[in-house]
MIZA-871596 format. One record per residue (C-alpha): residue in three letters; residue number from 1; x, y, z. Coordinates in steps of 0.05 Angstrom, whole numbers, plus 5000, padded with zeros to 4 digits. Layout:
N
ATOM   res     n     c1     c2     c3
ATOM   Ala   NUM      X      Y      Z
...
! end
This chain:
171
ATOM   res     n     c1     c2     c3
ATOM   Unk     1   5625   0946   4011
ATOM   Unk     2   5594   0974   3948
ATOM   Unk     3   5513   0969   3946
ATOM   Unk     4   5488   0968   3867
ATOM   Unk     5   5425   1006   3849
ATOM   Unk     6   5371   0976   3822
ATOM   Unk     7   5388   1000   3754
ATOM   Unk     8   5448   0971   3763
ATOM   Unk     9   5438   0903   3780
ATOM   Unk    10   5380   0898   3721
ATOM   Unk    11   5442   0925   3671
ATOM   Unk    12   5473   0858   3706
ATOM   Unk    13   5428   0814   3704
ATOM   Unk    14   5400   0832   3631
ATOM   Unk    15   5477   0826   3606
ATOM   Unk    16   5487   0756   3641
ATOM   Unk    17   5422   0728   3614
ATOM   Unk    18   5435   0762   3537
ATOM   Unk    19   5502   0720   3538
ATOM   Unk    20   5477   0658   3559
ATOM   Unk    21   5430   0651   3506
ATOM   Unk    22   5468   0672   3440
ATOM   Unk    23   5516   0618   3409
ATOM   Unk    24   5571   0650   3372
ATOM   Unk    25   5588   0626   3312
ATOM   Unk    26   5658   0588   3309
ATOM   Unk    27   5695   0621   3253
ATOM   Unk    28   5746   0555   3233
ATOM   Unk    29   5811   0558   3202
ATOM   Unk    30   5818   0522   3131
ATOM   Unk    31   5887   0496   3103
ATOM   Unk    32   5862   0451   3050
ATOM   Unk    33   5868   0459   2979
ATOM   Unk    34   5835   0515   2949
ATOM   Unk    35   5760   0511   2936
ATOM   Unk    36   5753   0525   2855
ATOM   Unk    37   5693   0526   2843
ATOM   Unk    38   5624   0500   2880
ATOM   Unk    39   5564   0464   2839
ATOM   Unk    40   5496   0464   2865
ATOM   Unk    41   5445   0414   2837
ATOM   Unk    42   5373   0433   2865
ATOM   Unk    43   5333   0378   2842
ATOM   Unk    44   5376   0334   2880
ATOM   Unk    45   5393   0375   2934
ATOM   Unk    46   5465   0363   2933
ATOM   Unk    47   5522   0404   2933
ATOM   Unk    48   5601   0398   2920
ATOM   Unk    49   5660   0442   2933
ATOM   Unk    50   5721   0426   2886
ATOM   Unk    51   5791   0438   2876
ATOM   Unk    52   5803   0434   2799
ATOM   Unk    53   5756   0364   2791
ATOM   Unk    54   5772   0336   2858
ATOM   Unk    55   5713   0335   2908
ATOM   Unk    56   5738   0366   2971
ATOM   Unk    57   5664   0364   3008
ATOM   Unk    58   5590   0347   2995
ATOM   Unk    59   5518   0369   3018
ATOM   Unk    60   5454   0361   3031
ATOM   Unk    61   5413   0423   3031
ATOM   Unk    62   5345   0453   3031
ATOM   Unk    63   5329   0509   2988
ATOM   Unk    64   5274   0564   2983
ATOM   Unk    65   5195   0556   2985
ATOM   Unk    66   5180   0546   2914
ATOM   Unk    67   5244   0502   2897
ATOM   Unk    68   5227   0492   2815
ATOM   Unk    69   5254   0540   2765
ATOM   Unk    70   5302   0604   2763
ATOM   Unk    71   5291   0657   2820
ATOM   Unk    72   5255   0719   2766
ATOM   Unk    73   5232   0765   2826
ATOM   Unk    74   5235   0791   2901
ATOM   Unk    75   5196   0745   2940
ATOM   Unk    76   5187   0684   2896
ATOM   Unk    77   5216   0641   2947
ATOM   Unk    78   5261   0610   2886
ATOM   Unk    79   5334   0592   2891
ATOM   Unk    80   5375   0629   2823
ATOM   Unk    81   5407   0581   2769
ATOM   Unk    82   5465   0596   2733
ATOM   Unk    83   5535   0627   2754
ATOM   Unk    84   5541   0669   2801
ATOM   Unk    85   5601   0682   2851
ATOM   Unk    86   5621   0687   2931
ATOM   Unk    87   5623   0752   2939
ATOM   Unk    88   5613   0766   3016
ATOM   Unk    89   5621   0745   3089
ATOM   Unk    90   5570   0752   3149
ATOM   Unk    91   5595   0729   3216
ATOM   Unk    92   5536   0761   3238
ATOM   Unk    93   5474   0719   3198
ATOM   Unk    94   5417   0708   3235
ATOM   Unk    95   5422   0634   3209
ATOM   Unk    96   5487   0616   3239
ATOM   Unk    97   5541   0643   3176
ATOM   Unk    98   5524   0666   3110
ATOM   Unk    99   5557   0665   3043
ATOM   Unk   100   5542   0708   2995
ATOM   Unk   101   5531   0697   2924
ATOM   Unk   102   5527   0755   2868
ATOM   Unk   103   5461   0748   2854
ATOM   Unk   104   5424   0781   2816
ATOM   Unk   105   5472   0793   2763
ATOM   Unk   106   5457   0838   2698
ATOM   Unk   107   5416   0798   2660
ATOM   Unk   108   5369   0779   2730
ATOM   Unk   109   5366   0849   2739
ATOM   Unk   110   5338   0868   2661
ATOM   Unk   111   5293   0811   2661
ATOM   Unk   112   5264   0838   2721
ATOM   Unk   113   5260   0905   2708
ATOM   Unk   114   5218   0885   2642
ATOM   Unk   115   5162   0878   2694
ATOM   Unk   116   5177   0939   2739
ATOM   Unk   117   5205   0886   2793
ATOM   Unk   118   5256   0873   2839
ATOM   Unk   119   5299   0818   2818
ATOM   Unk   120   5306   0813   2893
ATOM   Unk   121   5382   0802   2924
ATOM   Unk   122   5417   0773   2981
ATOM   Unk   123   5417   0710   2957
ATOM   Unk   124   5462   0660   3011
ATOM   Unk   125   5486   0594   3029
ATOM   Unk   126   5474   0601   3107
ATOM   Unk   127   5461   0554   3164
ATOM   Unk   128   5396   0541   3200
ATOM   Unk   129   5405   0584   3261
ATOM   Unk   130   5350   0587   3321
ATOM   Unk   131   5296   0597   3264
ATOM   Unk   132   5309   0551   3205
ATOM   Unk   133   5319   0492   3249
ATOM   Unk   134   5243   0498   3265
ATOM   Unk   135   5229   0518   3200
ATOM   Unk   136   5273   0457   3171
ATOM   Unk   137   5236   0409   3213
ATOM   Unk   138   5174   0423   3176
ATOM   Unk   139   5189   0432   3110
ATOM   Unk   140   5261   0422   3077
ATOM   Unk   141   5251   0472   3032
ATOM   Unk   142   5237   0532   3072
ATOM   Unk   143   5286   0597   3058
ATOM   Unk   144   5264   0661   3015
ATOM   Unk   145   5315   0626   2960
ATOM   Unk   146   5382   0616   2997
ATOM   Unk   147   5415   0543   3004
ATOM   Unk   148   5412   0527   3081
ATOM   Unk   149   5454   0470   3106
ATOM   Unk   150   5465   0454   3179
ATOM   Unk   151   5507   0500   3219
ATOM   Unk   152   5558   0455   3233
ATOM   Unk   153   5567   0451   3159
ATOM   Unk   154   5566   0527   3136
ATOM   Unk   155   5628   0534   3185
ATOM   Unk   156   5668   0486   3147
ATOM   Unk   157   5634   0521   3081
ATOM   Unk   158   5656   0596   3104
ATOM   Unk   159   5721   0567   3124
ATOM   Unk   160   5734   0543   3052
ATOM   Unk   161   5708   0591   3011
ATOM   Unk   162   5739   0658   2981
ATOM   Unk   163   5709   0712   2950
ATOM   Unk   164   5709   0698   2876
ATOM   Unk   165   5698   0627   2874
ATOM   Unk   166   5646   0607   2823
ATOM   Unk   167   5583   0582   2846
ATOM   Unk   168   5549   0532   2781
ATOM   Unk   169   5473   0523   2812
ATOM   Unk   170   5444   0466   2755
ATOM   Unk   171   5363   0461   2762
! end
């Protein structure tokens, strides 16, 4: 019979507990038409994908702490307007899955720099995640400028989405 060290048994134990309490994400499969573009309307916190002018998918969302007007800087807490584009993939967010979207593009980036600022970056639609769904219970609006929906729904999002795919946020 094989007796474990201490050492050992606390590598174990600490290993059994770690798995029990993180939730990996489920990575779905999508077969659907193609998602052509997505457009984001703050003010009314809604959100569509489409194929061509078909709506494929709606939803609610929240968005950063200071919802009104174009994100300008790091640390606003403002959600950009314009277009922008998916342009990455994290299995690993912190808030469940993230898309990301190519903000700050050129002109965010000048306007900035007028000020000697950040324009700031990293700019997602994600889920909630441990965090945001305490933080969504107290205020809707509550991210540092992404568009957080509920993690059930950013799987279906990342399952849908490809990089490229234009992102129209309206204010």
């Amino acid at each position: 019979m094989m007796k474990l060290s201490r050492r050992g048994f606390s590598l174990m134990a600490f290993a059994a507990l770690a798995a029990c309490g993180v939730r990996k994400p489920q990575i779905k499969r999508y077969s659907g038409p193609p998602v052509t573009q997505v457009v984001v309307y703050k003010g009314r916190r809604h959100m569509y994908l489409l194929s061509g002018n078909t709506v494929l998918k709606s939803y609610d969302f929240g968005l950063g702490f200071q919802p009104l007007g174009h994100k300008q800087f790091e640390g606003d807490g403002k959600t950009p307007e314009g277009v922008y584009f998916v342009d990455r993939f994290n299995p690993q967010s912190r808030y469940h899955l993230s898309v990301g979207i190519s903000y700050p593009n050129e002109r965010d980036r000048e306007y900035a720099a007028q000020f000697n600022l950040s324009a700031g970056s990293d700019i997602m639609f994600h889920g909630r995640g441990p965090e945001g769904n305490k933080l969504a219970r107290e205020n809707r609006d509550w991210t540092a400028g992404c568009i957080a929906v509920r993690d059930g729904e950013i799987e279906d999002i990342y399952a849908m989405l490809r990089p490229g795919v234009p992102v129209l946020i309206y204010p």
